[in-house]
C-alpha positions, -999 to +999 in steps of 0.1 A: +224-035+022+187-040+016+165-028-011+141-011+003+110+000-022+082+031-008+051+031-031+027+063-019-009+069-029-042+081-017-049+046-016-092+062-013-095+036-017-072+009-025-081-010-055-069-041-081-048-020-094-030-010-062-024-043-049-009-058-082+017-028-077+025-043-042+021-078-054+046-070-081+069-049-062+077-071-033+088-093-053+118-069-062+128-055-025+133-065+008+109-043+023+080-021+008+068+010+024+035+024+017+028+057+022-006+069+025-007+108+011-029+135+015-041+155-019-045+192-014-084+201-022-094+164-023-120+156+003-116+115+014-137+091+010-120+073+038-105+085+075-070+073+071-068+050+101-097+029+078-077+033+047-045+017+064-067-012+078-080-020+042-045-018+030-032-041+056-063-060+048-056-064+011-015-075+014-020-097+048-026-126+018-001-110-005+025-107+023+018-141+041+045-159+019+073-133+023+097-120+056 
């Protein structure tokens, strides 16, 4: 059975901090989901549709070594 880790945020943006979380934590499971969330009463910075392509942006490198 695999491990299968889900990390959520705003991710408004994403930052260092963010990707040493994923950088760490696929390291530990199979597969990591991130979730983008919503806060109630927050206004974004960022649509979501640009917030996932700076995510996939930041772990393509991150990712590039793992299945």
């Amino acid at each position: 059975m695999p491990h299968i880790g889900f990390y959520s945020g705003s991710f408004d943006p994403i930052t260092h901090g963010h990707t040493d979380v994923i950088a760490r934590a696929i390291t530990l499971v199979d597969a990591l989901v991130i979730g983008i969330g919503v806060q109630d009463g927050k206004v974004p910075m960022f649509k979501a549709i640009e917030r996932i392509a700076m995510i996939e942006a930041e772990v393509r490198e991150l990712t590039a070594n793992h299945e």
